[in-house]
N, C-alpha and C positions, 0 to 999 in steps of 0.2 A: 765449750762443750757442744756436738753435732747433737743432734737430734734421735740419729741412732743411739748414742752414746747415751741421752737423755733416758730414752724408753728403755734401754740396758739399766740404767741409776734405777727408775722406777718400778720399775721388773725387783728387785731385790730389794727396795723400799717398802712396797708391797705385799712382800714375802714373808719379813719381817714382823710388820703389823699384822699379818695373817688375815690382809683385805683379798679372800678369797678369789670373788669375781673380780677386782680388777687383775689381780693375778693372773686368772683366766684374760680376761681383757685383754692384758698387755703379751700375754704368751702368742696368744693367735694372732696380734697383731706383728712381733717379732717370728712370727712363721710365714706371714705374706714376705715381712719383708726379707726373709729368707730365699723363698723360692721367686721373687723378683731378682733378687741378685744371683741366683742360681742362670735361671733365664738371663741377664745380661750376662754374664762371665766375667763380674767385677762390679767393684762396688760400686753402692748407689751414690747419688746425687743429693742434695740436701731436697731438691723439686721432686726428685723421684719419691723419696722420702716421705713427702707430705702428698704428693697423687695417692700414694697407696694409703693413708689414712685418711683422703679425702674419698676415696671408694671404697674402701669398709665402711664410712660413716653412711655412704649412700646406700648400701647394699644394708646395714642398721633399720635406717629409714623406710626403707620397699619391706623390710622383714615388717617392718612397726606399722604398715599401714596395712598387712595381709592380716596380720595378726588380730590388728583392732576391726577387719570383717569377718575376723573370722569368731569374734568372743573370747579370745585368748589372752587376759589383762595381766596373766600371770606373766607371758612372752614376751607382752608387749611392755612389762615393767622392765623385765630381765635386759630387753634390748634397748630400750631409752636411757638407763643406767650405760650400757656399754658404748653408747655414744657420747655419755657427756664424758666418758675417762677417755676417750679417742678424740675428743675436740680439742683439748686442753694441747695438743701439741699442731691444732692448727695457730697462722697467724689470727691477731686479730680482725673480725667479720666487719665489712659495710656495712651501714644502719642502711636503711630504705632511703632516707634524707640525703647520706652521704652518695647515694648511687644517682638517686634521680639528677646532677647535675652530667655527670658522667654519662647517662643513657642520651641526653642531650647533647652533649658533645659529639658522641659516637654518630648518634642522625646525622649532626652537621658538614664531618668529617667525611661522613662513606656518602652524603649527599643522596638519604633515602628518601622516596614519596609517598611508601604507601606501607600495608602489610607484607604487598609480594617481598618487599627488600628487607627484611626480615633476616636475611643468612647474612646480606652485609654490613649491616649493624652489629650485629654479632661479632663478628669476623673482627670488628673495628675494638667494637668492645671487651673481648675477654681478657687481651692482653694488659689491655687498661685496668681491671680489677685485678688481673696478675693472680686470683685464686681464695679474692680477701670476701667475696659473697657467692651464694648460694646459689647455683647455674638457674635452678626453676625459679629464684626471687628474680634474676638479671632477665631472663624469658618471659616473664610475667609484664615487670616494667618496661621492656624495649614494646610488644604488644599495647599495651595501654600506650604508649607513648603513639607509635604508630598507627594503631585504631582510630 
């Protein structure tokens, strides 16, 4: 079973138990992925797939950190909930432990020296996580690394 197919099971698993907000959750999440397949004129990709739930989670995340300056713990509950029922169809995540070896390889490979090379560590790196950690955790430790 794909992934769409998956959030389609869940969608109506959901329904059933009358878990309201993932309901919600998974409808809007089945509406991006609606209008991304509208936008390509066919169907999506199992990557495509998981991009768009990995940019709702993000777009989750910038709601939950407005929210908690703004004093709004009701939002910010509402939205840390809607992100953990949108994780659950990412792959499993990199520990910090399992990256740090990997941020070292990427050095070694793009042959950086300093901060300035920063994009080509990246550049070296993303493909090598393939999508399995968190862009600002991979940003954080390529800087410390190269700091």
């Amino acid at each position: 079973m794909g992934l769409r197919e998956q959030i389609d099971a869940d969608t109506k698993g959901a329904l059933k138990a009358g878990a309201k907000e993932k309901v919600s959750t998974l409808r809007m999440l089945s509406a991006a992925l609606k209008n991304r397949q509208i936008d390509k004129r066919g169907p999506l990709t199992e990557d495509e797939v998981l991009e768009a739930v990995r940019s709702l989670i993000k777009q989750r995340r910038d709601s939950v950190e407005q929210f908690s300056k703004g004093g709004r713990q009701d939002l910010v509950d509402k939205e840390t909930a809607e992100i953990a029922f949108l994780e659950v169809y990412l792959p499993q995540q990199l520990s910090r432990e399992e990256l740090e070896p990997l941020v070292r390889e990427a050095i070694t490979q793009s042959g950086a020296q300093g901060s300035k090379d920063m994009g080509k560590v990246m550049k070296t790196l993303i493909p090598m996580v393939g999508g399995r950690a968190d862009g600002k955790l991979v940003s954080e430790l390529v800087k410390s690394a190269l700091g």
